[in-house]
N, C-alpha and C positions, 0 to 999 in steps of 0.2 A: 536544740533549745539553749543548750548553753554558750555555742555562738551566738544567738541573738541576745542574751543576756549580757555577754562582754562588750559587743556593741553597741547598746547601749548606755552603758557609763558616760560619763560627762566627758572626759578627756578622748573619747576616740573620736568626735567631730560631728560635725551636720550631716555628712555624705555616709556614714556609717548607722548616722541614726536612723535612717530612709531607707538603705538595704536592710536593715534590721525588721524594720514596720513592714516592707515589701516581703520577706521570708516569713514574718509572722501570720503575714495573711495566710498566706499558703499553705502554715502548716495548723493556722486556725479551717483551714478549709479539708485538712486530711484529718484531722480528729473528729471534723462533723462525720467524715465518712465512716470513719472506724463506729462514731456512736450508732449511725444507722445500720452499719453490717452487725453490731453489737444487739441491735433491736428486732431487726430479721432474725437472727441466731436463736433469739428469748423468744419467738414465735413459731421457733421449726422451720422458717423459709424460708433457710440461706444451705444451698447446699455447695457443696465442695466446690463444684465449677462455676458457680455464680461467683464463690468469695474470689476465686483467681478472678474471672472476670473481671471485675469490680475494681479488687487492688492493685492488679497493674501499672494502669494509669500513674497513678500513686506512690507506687515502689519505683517506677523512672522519676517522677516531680523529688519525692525525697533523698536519690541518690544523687539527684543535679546539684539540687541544695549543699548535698554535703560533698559536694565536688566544687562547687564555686565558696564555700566557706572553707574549703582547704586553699583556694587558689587566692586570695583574699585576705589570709590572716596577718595579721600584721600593718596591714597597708591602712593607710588613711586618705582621705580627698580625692586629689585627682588620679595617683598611683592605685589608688584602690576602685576607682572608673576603668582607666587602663587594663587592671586586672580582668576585671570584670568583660571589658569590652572583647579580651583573648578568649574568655571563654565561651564569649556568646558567637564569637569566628571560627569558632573549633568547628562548629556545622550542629550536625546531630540529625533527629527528626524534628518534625515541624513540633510536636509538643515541648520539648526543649527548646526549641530555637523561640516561642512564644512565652515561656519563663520568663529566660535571658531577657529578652526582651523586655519583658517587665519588670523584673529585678534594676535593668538598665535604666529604663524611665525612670525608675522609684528614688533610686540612687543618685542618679545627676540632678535631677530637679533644685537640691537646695545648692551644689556648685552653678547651675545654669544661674539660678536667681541671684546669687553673690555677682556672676559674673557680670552679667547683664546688669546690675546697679554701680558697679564699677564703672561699667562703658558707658552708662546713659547719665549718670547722676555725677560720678567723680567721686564717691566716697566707695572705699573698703571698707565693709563688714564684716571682716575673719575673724570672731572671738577665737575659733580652734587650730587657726593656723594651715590650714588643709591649701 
């Protein structure tokens, strides 16, 4: 959380603020879960091999997260795509590699659309510099 917090501040850029909204989904999507195993629990119907079950998934999505927010920090625009893009070459299993993947999309989106108004239109839009 507190990487997507630094990210988005006004001075880290476009392409920062996209990987930020891309990770928050995701970890907006693993506090759902924690609240539903939190709700099985408060009903007796979560037992020890269901919770592993369950959180697996989960405990890989969160460690990639904090593996590509370590590999990432610091970097802005297109260095912080590059980064990204190392990680997402690294391999893994297919659940990582469909992360990456969409942390990727999420994050080039607003460098693709600068870039793409550059080539078609003739103006630069960089307020951030990236």
């Amino acid at each position: 959380r507190a990487f997507i917090k630094e990210q988005v501040r006004y001075e880290r850029g476009m392409v920062a603020h996209a990987l930020a909204s891309g990770m928050r989904v995701l970890v907006k999507e693993y506090l759902v879960l924690l609240a539903q195993l939190e709700h099985q629990h408060r009903l007796e119907q979560l037992s020890l091999q269901k919770l592993w079950f369950y959180i697996q998934p989960a405990m890989q999505t969160m460690l990639l997260l904090q593996d590509i927010a370590r590999r990432v920090k610091g970097a802005a625009g297109g260095e912080l795509l590059n980064r990204l893009q190392g990680a997402a070459e690294l391999g893994g299993d297919e659940k990582s590699a469909e992360v990456t993947h969409f942390l990727l999309t999420r994050a080039s989106a607003p460098y693709l659309d600068m870039l793409r108004q550059w080539i078609f239109q003739g103006s630069l839009d960089d307020p951030y510099r990236e």
